[in-house]
mmCIF file as gemmi writes it, N, C-alpha and C atoms, coordinates in Angstrom:
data_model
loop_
_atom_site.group_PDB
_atom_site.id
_atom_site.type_symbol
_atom_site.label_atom_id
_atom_site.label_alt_id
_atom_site.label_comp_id
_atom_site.label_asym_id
_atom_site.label_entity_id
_atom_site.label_seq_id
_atom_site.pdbx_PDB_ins_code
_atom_site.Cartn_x
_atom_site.Cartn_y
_atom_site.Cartn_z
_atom_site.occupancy
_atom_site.B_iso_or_equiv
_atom_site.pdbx_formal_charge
_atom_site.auth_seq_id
_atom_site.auth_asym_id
_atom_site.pdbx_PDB_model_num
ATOM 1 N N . UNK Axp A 1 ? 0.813 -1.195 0 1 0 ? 1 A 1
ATOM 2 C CA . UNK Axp A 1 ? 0 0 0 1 0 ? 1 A 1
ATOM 3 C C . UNK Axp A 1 ? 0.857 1.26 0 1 0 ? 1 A 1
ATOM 4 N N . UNK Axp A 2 ? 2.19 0.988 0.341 1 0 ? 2 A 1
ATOM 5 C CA . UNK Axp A 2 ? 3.013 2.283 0.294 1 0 ? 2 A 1
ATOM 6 C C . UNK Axp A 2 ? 3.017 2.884 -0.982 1 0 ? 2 A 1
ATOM 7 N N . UNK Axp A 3 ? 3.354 2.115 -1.92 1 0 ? 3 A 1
ATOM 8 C CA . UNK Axp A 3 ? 3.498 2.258 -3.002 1 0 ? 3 A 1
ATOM 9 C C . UNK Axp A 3 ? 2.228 3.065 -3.965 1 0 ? 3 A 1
ATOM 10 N N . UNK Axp A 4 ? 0.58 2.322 -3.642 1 0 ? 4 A 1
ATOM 11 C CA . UNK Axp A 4 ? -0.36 3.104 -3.713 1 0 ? 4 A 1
ATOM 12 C C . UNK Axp A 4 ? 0.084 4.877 -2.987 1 0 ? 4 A 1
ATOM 13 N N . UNK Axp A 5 ? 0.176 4.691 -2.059 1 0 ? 5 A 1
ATOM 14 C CA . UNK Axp A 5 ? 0.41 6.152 -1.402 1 0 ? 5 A 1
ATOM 15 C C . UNK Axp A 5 ? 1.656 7.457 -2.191 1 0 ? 5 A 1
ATOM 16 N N . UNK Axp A 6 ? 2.458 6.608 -2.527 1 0 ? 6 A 1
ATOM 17 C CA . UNK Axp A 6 ? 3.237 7.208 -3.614 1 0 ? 6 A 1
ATOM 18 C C . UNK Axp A 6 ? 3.459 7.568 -4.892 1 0 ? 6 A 1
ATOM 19 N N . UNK Axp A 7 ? 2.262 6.984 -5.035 1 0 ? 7 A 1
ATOM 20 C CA . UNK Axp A 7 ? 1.408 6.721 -6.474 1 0 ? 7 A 1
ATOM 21 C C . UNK Axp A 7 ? 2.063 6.02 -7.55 1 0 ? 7 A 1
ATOM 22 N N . UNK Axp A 8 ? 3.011 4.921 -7.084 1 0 ? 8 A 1
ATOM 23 C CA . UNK Axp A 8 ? 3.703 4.25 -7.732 1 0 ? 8 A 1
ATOM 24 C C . UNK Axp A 8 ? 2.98 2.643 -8.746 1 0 ? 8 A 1
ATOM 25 N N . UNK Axp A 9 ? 1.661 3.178 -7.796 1 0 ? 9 A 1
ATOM 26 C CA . UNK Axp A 9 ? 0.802 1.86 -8.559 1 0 ? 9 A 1
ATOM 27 C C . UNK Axp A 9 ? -0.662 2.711 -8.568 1 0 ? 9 A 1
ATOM 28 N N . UNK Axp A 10 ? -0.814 2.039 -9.927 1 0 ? 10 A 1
ATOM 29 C CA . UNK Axp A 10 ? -2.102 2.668 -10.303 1 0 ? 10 A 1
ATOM 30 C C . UNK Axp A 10 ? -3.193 1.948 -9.677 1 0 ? 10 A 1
ATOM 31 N N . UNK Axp A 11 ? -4.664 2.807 -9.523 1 0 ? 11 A 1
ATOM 32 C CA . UNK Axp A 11 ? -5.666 2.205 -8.495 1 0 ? 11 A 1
ATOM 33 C C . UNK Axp A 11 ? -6.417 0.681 -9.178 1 0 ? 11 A 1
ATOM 34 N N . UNK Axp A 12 ? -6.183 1.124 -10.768 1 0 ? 12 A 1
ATOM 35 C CA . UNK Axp A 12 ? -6.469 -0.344 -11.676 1 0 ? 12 A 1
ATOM 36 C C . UNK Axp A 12 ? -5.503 -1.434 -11.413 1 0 ? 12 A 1
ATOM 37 N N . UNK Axp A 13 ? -4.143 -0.951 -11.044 1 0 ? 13 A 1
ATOM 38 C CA . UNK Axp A 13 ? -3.353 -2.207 -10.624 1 0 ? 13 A 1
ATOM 39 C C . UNK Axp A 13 ? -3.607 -2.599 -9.304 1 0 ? 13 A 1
ATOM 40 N N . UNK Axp A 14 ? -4.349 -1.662 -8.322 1 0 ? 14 A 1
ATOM 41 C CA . UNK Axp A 14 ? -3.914 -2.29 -6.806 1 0 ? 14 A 1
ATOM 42 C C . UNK Axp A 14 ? -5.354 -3.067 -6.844 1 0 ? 14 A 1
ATOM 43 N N . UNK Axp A 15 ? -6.286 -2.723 -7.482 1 0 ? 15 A 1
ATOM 44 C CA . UNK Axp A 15 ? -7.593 -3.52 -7.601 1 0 ? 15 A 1
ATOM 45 C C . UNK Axp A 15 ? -7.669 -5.054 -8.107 1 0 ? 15 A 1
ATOM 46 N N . UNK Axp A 16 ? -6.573 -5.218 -8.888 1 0 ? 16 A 1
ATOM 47 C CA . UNK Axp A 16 ? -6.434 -6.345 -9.982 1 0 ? 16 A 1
ATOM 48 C C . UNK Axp A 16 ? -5.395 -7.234 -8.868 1 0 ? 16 A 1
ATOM 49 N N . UNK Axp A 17 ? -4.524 -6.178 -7.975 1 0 ? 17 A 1
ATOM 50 C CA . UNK Axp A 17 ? -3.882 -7.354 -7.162 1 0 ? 17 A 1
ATOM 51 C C . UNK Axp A 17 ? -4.781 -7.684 -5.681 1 0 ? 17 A 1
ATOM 52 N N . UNK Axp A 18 ? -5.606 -6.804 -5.101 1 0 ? 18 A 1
ATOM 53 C CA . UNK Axp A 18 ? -6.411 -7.712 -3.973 1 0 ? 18 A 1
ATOM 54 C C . UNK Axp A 18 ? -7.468 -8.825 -4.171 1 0 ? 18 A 1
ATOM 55 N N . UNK Axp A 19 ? -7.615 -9.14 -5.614 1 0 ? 19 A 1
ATOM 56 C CA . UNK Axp A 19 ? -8.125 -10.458 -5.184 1 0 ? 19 A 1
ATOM 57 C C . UNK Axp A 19 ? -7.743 -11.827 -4.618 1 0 ? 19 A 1
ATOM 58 N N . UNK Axp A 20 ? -6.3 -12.051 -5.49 1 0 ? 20 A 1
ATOM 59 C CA . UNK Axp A 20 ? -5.538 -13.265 -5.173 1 0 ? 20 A 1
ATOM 60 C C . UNK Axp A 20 ? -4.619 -13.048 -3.468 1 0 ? 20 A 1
ATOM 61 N N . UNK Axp A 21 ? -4.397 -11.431 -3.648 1 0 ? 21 A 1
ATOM 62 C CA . UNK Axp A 21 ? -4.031 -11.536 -1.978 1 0 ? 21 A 1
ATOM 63 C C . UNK Axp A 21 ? -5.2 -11.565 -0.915 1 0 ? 21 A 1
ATOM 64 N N . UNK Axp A 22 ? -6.42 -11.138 -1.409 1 0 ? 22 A 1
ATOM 65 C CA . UNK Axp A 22 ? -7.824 -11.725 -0.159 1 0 ? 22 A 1
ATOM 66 C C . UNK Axp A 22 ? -7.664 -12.719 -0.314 1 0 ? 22 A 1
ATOM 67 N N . UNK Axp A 23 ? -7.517 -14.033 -1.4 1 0 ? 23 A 1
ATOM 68 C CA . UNK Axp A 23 ? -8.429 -15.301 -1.459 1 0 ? 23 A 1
ATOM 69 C C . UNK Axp A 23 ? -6.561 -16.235 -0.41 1 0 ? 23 A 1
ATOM 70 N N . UNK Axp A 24 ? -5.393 -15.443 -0.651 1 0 ? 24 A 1
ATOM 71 C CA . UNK Axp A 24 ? -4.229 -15.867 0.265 1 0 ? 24 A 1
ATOM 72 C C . UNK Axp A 24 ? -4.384 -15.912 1.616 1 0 ? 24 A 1
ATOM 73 N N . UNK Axp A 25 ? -5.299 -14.386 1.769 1 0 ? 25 A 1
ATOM 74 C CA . UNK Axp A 25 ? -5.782 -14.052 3.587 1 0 ? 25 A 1
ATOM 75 C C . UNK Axp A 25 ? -6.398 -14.909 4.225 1 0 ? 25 A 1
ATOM 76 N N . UNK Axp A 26 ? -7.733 -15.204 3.085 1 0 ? 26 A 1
ATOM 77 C CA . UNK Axp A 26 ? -8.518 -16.437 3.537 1 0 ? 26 A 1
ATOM 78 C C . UNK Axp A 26 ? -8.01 -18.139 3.41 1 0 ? 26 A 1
ATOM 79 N N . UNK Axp A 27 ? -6.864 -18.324 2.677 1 0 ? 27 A 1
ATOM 80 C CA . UNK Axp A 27 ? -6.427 -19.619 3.032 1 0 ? 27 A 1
ATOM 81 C C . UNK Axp A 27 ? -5.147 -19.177 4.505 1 0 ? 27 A 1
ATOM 82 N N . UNK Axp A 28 ? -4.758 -18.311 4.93 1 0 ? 28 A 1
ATOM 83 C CA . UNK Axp A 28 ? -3.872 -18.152 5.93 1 0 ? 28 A 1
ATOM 84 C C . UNK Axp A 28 ? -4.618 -18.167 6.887 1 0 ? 28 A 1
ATOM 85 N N . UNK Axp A 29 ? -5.717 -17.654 6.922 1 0 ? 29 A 1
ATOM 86 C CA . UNK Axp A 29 ? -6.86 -17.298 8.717 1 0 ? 29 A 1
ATOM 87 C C . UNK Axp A 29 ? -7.392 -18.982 8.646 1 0 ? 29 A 1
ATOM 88 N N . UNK Axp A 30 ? -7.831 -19.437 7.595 1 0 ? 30 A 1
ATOM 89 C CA . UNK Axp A 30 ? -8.426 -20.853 7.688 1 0 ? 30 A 1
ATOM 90 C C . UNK Axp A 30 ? -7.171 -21.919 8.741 1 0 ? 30 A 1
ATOM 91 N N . UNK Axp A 31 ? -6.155 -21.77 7.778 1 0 ? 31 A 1
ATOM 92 C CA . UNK Axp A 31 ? -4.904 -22.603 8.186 1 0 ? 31 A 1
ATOM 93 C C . UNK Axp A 31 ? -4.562 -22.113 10.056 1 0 ? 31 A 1
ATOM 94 N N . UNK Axp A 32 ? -4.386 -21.237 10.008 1 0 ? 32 A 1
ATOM 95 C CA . UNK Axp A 32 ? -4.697 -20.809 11.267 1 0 ? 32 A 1
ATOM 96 C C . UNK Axp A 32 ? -5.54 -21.053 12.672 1 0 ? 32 A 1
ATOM 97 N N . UNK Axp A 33 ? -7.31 -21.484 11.883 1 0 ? 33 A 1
ATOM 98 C CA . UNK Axp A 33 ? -8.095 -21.506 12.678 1 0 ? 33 A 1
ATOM 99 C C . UNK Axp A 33 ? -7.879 -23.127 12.953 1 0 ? 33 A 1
ATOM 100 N N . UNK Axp A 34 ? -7.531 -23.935 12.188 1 0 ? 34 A 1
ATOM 101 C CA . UNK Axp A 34 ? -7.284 -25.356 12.153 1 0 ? 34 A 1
ATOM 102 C C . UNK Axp A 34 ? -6.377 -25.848 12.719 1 0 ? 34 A 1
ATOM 103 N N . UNK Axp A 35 ? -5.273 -25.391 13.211 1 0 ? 35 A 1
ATOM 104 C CA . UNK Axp A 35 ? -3.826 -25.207 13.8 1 0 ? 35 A 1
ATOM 105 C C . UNK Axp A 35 ? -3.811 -24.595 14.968 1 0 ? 35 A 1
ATOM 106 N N . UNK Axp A 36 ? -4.587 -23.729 15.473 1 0 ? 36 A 1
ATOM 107 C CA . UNK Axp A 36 ? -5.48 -23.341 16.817 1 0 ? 36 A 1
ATOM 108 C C . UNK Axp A 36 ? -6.101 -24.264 17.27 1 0 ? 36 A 1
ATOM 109 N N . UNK Axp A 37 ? -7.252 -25.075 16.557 1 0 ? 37 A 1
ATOM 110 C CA . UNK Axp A 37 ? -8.212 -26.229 17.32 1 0 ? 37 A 1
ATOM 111 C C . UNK Axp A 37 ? -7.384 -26.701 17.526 1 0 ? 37 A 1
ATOM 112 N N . UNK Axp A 38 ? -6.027 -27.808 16.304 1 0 ? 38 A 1
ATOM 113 C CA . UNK Axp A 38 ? -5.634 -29.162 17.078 1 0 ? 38 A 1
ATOM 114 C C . UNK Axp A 38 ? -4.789 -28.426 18.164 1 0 ? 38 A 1
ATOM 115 N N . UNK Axp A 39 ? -4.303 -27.336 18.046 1 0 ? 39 A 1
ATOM 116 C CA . UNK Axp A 39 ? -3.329 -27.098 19.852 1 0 ? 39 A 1
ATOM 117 C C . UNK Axp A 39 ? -4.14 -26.941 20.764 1 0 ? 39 A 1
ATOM 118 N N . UNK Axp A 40 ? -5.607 -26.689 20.628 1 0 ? 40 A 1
ATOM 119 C CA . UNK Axp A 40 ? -5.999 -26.299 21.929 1 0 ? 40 A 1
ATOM 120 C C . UNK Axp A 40 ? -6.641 -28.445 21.82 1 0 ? 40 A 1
ATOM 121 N N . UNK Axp A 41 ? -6.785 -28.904 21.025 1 0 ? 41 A 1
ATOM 122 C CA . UNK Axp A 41 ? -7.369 -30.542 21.318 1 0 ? 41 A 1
ATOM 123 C C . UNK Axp A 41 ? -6.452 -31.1 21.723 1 0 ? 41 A 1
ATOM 124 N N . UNK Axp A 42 ? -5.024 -30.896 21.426 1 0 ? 42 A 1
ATOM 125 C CA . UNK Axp A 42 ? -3.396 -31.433 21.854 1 0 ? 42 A 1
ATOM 126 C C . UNK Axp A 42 ? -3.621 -31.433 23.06 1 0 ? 42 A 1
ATOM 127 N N . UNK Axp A 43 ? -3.74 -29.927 23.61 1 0 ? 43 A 1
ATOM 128 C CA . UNK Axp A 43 ? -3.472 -29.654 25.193 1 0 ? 43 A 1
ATOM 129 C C . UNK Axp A 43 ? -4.738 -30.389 25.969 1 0 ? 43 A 1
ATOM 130 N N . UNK Axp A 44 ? -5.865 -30.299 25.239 1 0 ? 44 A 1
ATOM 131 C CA . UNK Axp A 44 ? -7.059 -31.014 26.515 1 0 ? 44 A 1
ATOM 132 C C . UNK Axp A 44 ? -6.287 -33.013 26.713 1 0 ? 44 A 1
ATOM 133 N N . UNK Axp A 45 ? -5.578 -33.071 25.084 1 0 ? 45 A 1
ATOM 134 C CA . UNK Axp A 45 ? -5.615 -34.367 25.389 1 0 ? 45 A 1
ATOM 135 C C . UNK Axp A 45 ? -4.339 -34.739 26.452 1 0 ? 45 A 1
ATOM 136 N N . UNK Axp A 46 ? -3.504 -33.727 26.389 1 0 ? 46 A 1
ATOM 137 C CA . UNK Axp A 46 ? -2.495 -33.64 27.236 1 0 ? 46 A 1
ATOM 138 C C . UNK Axp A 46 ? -2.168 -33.978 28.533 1 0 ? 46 A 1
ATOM 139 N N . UNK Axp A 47 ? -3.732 -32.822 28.878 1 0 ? 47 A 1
ATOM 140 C CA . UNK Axp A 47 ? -3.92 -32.763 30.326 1 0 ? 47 A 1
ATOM 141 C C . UNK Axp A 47 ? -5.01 -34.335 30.575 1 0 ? 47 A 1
ATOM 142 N N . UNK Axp A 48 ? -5.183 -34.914 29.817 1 0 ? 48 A 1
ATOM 143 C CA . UNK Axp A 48 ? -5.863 -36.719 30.361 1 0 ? 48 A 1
ATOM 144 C C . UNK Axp A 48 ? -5.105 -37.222 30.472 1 0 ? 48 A 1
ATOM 145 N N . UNK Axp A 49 ? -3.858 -37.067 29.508 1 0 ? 49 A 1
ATOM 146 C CA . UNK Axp A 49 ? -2.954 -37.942 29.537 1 0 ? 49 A 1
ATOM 147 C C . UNK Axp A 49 ? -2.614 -38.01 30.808 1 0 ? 49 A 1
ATOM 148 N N . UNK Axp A 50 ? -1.556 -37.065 30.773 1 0 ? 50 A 1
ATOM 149 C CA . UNK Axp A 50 ? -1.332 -37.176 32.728 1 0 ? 50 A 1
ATOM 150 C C . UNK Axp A 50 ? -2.01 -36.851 33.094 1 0 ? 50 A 1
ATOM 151 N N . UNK Axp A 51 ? -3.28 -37.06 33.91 1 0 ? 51 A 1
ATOM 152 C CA . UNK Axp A 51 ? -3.829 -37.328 34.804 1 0 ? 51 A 1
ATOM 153 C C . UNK Axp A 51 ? -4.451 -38.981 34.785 1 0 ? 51 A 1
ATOM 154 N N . UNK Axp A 52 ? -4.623 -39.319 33.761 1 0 ? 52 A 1
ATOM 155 C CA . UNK Axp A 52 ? -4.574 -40.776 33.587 1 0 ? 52 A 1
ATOM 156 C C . UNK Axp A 52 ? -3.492 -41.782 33.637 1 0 ? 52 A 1
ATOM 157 N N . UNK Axp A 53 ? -2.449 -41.105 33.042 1 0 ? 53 A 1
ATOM 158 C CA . UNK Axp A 53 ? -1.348 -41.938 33.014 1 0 ? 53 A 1
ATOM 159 C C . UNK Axp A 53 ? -0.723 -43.29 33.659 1 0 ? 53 A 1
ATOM 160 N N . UNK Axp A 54 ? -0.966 -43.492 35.114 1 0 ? 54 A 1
ATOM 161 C CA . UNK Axp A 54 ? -0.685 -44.266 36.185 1 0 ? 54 A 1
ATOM 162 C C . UNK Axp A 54 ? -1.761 -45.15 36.242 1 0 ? 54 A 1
ATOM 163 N N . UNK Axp A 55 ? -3.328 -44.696 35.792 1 0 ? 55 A 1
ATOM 164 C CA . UNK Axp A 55 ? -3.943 -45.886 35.581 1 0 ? 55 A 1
ATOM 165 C C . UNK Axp A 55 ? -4.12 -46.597 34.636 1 0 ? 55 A 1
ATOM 166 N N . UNK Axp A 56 ? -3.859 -46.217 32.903 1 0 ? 56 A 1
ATOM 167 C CA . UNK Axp A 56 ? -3.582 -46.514 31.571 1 0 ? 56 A 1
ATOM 168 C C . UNK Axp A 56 ? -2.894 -48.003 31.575 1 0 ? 56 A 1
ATOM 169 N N . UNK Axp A 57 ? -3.029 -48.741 30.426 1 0 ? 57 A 1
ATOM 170 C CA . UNK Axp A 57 ? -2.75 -50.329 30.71 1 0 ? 57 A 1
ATOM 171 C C . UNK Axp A 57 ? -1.816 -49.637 29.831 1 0 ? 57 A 1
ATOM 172 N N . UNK Axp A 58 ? -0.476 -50.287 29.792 1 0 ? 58 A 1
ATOM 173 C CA . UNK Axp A 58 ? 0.562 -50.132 28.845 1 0 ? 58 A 1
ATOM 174 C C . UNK Axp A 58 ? 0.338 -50.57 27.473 1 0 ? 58 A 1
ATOM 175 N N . UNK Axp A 59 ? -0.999 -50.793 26.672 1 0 ? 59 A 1
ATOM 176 C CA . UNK Axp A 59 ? -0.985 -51.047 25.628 1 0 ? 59 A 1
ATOM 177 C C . UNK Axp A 59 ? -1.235 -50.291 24.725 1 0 ? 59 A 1
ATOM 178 N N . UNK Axp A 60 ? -2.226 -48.65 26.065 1 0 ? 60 A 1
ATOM 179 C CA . UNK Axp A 60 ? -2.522 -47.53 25.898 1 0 ? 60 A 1
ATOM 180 C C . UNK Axp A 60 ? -1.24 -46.74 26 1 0 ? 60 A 1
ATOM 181 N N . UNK Axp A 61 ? -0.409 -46.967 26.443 1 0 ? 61 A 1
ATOM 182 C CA . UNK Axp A 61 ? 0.856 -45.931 26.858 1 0 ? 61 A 1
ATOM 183 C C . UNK Axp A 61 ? 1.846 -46.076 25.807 1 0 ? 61 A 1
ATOM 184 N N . UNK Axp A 62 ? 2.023 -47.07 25.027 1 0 ? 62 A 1
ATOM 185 C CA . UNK Axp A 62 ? 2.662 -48.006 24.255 1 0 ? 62 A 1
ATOM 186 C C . UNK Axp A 62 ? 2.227 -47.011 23.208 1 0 ? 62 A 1
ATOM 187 N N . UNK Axp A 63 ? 0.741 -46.804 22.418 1 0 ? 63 A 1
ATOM 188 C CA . UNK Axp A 63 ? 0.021 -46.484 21.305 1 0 ? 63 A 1
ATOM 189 C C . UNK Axp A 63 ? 0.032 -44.672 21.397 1 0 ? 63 A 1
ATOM 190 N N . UNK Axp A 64 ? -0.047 -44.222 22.732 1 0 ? 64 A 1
ATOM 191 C CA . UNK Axp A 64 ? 0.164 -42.677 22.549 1 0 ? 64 A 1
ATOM 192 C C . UNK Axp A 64 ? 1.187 -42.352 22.825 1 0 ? 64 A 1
ATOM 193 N N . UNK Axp A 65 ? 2.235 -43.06 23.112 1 0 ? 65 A 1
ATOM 194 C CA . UNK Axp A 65 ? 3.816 -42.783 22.961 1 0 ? 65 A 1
ATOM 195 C C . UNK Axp A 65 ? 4.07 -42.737 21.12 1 0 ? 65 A 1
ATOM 196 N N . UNK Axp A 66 ? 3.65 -44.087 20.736 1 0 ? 66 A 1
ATOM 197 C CA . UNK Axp A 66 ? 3.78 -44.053 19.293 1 0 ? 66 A 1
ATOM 198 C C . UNK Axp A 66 ? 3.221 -43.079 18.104 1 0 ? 66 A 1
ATOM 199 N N . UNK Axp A 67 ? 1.947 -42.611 18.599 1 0 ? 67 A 1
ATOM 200 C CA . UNK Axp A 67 ? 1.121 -41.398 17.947 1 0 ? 67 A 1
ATOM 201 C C . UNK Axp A 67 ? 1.674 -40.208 18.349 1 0 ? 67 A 1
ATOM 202 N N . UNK Axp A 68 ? 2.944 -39.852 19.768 1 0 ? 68 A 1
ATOM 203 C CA . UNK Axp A 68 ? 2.993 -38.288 19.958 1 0 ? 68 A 1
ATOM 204 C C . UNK Axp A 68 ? 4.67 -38.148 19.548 1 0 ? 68 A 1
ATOM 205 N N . UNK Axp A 69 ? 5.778 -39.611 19.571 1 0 ? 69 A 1
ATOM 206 C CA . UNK Axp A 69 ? 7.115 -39.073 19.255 1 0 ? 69 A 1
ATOM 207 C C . UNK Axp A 69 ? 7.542 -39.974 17.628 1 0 ? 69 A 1
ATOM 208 N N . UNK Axp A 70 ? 7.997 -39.046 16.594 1 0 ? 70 A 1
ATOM 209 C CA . UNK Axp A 70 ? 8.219 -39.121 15.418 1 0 ? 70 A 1
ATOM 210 C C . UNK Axp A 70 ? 9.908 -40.379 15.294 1 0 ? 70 A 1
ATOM 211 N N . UNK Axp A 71 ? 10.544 -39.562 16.436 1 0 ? 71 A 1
ATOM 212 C CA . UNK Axp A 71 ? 11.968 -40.157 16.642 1 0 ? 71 A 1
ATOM 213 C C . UNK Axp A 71 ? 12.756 -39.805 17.624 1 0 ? 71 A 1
ATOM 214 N N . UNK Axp A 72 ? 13.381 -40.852 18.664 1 0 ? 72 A 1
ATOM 215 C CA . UNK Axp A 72 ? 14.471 -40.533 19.571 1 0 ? 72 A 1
ATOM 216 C C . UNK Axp A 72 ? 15.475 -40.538 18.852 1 0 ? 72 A 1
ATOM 217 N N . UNK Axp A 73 ? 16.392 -39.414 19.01 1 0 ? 73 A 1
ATOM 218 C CA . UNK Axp A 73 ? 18.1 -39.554 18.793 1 0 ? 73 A 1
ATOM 219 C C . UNK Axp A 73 ? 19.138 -39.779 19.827 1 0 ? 73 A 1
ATOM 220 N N . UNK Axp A 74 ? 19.729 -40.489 20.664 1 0 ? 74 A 1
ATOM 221 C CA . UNK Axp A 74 ? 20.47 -40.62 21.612 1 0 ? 74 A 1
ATOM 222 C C . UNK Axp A 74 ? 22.019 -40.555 20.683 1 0 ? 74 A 1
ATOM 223 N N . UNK Axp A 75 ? 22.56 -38.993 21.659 1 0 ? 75 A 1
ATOM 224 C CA . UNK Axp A 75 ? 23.824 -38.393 20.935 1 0 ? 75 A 1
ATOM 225 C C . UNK Axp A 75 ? 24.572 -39.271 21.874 1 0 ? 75 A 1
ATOM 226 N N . UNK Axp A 76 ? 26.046 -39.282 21.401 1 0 ? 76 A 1
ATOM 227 C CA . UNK Axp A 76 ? 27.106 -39.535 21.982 1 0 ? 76 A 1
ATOM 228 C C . UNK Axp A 76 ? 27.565 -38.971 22.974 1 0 ? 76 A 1
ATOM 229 N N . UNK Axp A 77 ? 27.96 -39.594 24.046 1 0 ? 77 A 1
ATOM 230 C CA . UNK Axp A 77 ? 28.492 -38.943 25.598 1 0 ? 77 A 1
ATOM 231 C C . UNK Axp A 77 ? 29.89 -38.889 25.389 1 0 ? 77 A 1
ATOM 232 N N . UNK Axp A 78 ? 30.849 -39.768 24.47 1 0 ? 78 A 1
ATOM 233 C CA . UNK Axp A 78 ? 31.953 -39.7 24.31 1 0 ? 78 A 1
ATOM 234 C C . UNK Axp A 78 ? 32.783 -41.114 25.029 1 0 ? 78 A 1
ATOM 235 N N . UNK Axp A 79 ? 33.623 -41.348 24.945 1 0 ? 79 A 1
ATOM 236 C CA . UNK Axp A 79 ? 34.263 -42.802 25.39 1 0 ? 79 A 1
ATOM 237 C C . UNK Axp A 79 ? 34.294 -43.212 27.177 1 0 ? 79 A 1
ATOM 238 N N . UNK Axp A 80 ? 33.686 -44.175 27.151 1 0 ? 80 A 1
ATOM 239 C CA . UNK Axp A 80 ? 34.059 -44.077 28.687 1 0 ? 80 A 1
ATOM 240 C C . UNK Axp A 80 ? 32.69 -43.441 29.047 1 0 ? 80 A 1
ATOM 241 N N . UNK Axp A 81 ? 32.091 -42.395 28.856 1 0 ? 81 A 1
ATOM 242 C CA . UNK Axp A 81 ? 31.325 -41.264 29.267 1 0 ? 81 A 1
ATOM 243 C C . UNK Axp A 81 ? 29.475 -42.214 30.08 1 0 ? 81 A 1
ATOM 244 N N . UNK Axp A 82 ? 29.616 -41.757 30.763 1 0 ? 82 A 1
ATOM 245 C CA . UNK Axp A 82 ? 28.218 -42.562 31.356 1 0 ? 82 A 1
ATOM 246 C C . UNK Axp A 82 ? 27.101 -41.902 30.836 1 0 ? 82 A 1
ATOM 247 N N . UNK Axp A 83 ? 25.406 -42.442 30.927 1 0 ? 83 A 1
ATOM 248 C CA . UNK Axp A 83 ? 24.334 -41.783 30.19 1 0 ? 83 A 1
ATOM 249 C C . UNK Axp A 83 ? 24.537 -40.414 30.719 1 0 ? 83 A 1
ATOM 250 N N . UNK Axp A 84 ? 24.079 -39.45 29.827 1 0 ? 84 A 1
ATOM 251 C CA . UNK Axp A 84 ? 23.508 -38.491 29.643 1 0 ? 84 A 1
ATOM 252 C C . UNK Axp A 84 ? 22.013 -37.972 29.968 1 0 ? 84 A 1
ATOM 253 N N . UNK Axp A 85 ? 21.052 -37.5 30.183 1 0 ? 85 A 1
ATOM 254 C CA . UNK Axp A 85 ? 20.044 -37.686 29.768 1 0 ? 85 A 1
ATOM 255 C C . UNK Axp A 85 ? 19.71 -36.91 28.925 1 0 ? 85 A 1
ATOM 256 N N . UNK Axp A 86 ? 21.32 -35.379 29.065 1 0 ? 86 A 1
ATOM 257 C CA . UNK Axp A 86 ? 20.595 -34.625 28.092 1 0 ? 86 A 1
ATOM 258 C C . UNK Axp A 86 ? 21.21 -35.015 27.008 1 0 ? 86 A 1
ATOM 259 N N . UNK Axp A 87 ? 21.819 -35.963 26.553 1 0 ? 87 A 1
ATOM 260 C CA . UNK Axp A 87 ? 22.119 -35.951 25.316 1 0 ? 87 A 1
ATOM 261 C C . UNK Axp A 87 ? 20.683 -36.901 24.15 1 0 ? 87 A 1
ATOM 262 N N . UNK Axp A 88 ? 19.539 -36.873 24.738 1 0 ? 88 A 1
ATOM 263 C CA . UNK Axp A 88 ? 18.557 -37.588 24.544 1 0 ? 88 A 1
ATOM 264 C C . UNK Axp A 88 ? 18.071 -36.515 23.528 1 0 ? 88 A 1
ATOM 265 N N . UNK Axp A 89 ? 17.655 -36.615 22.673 1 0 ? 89 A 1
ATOM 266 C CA . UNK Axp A 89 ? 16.481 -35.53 21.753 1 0 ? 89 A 1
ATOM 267 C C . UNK Axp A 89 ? 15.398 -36.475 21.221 1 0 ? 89 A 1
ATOM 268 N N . UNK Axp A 90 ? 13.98 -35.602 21.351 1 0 ? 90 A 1
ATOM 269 C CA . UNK Axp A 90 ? 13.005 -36.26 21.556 1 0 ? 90 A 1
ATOM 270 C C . UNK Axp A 90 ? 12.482 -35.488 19.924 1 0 ? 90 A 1
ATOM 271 N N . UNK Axp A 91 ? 12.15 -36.027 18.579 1 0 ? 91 A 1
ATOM 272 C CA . UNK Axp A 91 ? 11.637 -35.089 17.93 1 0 ? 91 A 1
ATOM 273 C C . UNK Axp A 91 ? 9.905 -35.603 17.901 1 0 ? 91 A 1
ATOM 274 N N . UNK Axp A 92 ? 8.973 -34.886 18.729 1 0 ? 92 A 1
ATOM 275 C CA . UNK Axp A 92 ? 7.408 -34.967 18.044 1 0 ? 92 A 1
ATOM 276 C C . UNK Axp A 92 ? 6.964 -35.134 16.945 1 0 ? 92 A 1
ATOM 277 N N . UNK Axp A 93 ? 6.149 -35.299 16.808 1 0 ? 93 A 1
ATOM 278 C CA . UNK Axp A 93 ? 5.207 -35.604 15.361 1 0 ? 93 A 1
ATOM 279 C C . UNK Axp A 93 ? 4.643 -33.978 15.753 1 0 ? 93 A 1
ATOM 280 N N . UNK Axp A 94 ? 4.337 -33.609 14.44 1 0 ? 94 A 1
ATOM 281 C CA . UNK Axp A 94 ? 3.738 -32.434 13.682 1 0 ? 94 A 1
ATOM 282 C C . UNK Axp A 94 ? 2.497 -32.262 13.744 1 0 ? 94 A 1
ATOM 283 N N . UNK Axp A 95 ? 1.626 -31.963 14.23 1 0 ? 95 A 1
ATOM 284 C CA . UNK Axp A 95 ? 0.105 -31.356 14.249 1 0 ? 95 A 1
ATOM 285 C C . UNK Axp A 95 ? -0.438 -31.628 12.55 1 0 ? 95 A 1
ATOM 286 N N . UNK Axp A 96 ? -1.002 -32.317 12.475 1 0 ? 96 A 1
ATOM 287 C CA . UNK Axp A 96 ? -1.496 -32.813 10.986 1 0 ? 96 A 1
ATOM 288 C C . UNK Axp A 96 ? -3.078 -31.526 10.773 1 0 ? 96 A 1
């Protein structure tokens, strides 16, 4: 819009470009509103998790371990070197 203001774009060009940037707005607020629900459904399921956790049969603990981590990497401590824990990296799975 600066550019409108400077009159560097004509009002026939800035007209001809807000359609494809509205119909961008409306796939960004959508993507948005969808990516909002699953974090706020993540966190309710979060908070069952632990609070259930200790009574869960391990076949359940087993299956939402497998649905929430993508991949462990366990780095090197070095020779000799005893566990780490921080050398543990945990990468999640991605909000689909």
């Amino acid at each position: 819009m600066q550019a409108r203001r400077n009159n560097e774009i004509s009002p026939r060009s800035l007209i001809a470009l807000l359609g494809p940037l509205e119909e961008e707005r409306d796939v960004l607020m959508a993507d948005r509103r969808r990516h909002s629900a699953q974090v706020v459904k993540r966190e309710e399921m979060s908070v069952e998790v632990v609070e259930e956790w200790e009574t869960l049969p391990i076949e359940r603990k087993r299956a939402l371990v497998r649905e929430s981590i993508s991949a462990v990497v366990v780095h090197p401590v070095g020779r000799g070197g005893r566990f780490d824990p921080d050398s543990v990296e945990i990468s999640w799975r991605q909000l689909e």
